[in-house]
C-alpha positions as CSV (number, residue, x, y, z in Angstrom):
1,X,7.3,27.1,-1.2
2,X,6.4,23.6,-3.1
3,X,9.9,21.6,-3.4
4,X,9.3,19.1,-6.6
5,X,12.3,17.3,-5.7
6,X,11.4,16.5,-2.1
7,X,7.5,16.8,-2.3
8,X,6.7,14.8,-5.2
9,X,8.7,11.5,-4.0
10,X,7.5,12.6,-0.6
11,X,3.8,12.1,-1.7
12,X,4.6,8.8,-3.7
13,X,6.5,7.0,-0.4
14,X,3.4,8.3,1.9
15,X,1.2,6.5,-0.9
16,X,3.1,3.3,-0.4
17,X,3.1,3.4,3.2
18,X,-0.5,3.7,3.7
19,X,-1.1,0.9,1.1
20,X,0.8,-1.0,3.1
21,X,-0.5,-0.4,6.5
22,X,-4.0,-0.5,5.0
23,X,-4.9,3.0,5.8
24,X,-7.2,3.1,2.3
25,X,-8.7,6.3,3.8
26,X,-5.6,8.3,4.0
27,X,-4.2,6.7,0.6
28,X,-7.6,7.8,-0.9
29,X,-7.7,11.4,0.1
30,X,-4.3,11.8,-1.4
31,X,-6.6,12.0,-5.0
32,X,-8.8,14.7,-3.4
33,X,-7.8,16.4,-6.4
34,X,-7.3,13.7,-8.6
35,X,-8.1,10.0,-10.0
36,X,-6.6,6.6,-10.1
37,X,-6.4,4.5,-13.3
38,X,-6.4,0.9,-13.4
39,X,-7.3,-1.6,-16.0
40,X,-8.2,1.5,-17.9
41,X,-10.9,2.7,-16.1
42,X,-10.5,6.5,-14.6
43,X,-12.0,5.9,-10.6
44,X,-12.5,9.2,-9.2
45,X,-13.9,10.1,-5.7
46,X,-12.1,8.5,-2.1
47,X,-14.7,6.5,-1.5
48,X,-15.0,4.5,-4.4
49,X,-10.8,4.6,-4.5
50,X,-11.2,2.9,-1.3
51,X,-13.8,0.3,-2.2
52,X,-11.7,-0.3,-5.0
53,X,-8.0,-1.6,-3.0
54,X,-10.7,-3.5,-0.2
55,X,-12.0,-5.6,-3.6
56,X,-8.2,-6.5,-4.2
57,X,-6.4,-6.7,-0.9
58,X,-6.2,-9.3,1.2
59,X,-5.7,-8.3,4.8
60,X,-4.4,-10.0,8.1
61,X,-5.7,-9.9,11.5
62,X,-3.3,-7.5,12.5
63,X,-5.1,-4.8,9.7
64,X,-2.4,-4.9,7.1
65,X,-2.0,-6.7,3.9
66,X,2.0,-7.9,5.1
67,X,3.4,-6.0,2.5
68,X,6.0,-3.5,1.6
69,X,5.2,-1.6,-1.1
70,X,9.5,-0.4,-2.8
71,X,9.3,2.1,-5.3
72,X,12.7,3.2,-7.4
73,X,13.8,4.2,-10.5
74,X,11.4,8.0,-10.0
75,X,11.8,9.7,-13.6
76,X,10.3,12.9,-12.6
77,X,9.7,15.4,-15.5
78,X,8.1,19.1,-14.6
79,X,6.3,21.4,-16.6
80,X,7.7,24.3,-18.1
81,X,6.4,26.6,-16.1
82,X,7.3,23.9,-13.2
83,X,3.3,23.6,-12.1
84,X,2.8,20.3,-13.6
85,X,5.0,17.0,-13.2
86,X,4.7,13.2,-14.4
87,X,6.3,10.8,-12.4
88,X,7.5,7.3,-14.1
89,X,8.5,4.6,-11.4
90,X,8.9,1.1,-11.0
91,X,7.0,-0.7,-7.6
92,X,7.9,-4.4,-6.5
93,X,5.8,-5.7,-3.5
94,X,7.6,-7.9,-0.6
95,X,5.1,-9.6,1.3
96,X,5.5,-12.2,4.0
97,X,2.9,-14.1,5.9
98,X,2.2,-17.0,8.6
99,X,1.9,-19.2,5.5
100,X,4.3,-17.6,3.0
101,X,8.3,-16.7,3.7
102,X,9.4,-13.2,3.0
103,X,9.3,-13.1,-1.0
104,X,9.2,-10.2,-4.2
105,X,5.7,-10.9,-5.3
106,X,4.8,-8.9,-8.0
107,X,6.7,-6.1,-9.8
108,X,5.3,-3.2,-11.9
109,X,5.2,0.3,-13.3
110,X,3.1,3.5,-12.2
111,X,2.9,7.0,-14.0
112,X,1.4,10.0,-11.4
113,X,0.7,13.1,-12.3
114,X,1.1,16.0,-10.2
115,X,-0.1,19.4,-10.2
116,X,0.7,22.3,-7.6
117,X,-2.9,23.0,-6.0
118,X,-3.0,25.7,-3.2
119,X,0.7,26.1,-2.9
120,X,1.7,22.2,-2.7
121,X,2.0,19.3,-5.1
122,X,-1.0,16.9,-4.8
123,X,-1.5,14.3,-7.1
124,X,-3.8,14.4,-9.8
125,X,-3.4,11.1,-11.4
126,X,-2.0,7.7,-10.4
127,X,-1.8,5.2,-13.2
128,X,-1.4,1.5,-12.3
129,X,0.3,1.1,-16.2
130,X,1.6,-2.7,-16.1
131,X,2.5,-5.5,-14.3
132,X,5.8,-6.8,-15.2
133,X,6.3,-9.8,-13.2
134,X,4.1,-12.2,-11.0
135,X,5.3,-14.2,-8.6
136,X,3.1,-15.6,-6.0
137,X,0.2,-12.9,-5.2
138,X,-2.1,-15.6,-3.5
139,X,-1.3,-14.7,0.3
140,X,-2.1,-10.3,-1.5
141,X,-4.9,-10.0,-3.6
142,X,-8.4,-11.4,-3.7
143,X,-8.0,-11.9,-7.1
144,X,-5.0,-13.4,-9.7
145,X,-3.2,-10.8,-11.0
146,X,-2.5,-11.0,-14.7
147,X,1.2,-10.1,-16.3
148,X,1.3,-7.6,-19.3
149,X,2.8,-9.1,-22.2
């Protein structure tokens, strides 16, 4: 039986970690049955999820973008009939490379929706909302990463 309490932060962690480790392919068929947002454009499909982190992320020769993806502050808010959820959650991204010490680099908000789908929670919507605070993304992403005012 789907657990929203355990499955839903479950799913947003697994998220994280395969940013982080580069695996695009798992992260993208986490939306099998959904989309990502960003910039406010709705990007359906895992391949063209995919193509879309590979046009940000930098990676390293060892495969990963040297990251750490930390997500807190889950606000996690189910439907009525407890089918549905919305997840609210803050991200800040550690990264350390051969040229950069270990340093916060950016900071942000998401909002995912969720939906039960053949008796577990999948996601049906991931929202890149804002980024709060910029630090240093130049060692991250391909390209500069703007703050929200």
């Amino acid at each position: 039986m789907a657990n929203a309490a355990i499955d839903i932060p479950n799913l947003i962690y697994r998220y994280a970690n395969a940013i982080d480790a580069a695996d695009f392919d798992g992260a993208a068929a986490m939306f099998d049955h959904g989309h990502v947002v960003a910039n406010g454009h709705e990007i359906k499909g895992a391949e063209n999820i995919k193509t879309m982190w590979e046009s940000w992320i930098r990676l390293y020769p060892d495969g990963t973008p040297r990251t750490r993806h930390i997500i807190t502050n889950p606000i996690i808010e189910l439907s009525d009939d407890a089918t549905t959820a919305t997840c609210h959650a803050q991200w800040t991204v550690l990264q350390a490379t051969d040229e950069l010490p270990l340093q916060p680099i950016a900071t942000g908000r998401y909002r995912d929706r969720f939906a039960i789908i053949g008796g577990a929670w999948s996601y049906t919507e991931k929202e890149y909302l804002q980024t709060d605070l910029v630090g240093n993304t130049s060692g991250h992403t391909k390209q500069p990463i703007k703050e929200r005012a």
